[in-house]
C-alpha positions in Angstrom: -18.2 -30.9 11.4 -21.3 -29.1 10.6 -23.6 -31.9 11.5 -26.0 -31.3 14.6 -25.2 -27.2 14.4 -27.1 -26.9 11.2 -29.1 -28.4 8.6 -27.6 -30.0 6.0 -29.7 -27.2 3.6 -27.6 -24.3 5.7 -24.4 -26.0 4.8 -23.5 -23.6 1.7 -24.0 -20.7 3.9 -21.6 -21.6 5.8 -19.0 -23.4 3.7 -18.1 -20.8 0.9 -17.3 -17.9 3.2 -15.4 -20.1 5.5 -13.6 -21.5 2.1 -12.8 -17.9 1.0 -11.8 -16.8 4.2 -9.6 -19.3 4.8 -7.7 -19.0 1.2 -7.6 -14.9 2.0 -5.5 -16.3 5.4 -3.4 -18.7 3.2 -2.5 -15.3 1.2 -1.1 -13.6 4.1 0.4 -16.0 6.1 3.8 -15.0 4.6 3.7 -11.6 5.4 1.0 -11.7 9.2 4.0 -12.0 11.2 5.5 -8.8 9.7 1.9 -6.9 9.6 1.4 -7.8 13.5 4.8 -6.7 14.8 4.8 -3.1 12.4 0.9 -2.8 13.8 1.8 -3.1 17.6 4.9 -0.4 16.9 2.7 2.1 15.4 1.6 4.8 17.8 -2.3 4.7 18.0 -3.4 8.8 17.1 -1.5 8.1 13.7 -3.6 8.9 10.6 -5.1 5.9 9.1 -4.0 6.5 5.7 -0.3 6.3 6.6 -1.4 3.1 8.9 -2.7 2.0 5.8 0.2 2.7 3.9 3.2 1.3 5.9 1.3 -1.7 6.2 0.6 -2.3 2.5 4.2 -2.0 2.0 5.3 -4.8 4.8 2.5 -6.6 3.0 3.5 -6.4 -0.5 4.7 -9.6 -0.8 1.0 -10.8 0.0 -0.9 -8.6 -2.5 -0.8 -5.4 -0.8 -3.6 -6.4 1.6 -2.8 -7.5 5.4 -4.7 -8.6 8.5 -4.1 -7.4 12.1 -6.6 -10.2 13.6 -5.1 -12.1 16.1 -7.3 -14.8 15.1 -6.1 -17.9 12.7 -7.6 -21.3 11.8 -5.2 -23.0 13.3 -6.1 -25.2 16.0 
């Protein structure tokens, strides 16, 4: 609920992003489990364009983007 933490004129500020992040995490929930275990496995001084790409492969299935947030909207 949004009531009490802002005005009801703040609400579409807050909404919209919330709504698109939230489709963006429906996307990858197929393919977050893969992303997170290939991330942790990769040595951290690689390049980040080969990070890049080995992830967008394992993430294929998702649209060729990924997320490496721990973070979910589940409660």
């Amino acid at each position: 609920m949004l009531r009490g933490d802002f005005k009801q004129s703040e609400y579409g500020k807050i909404v919209l992003p919330f709504t698109i992040l939230r489709r963006l995490n429906c996307l990858l929930e197929d393919t977050k489990k893969a992303v997170l275990d290939t991330a942790s496995g990769l040595p951290k001084e690689m390049n980040e364009q080969m990070r890049t790409t080995i992830l967008s492969e394992i993430a294929a299935d998702g649209g060729q983007i990924y997320n490496t947030s721990q973070f979910t909207f589940v409660s």
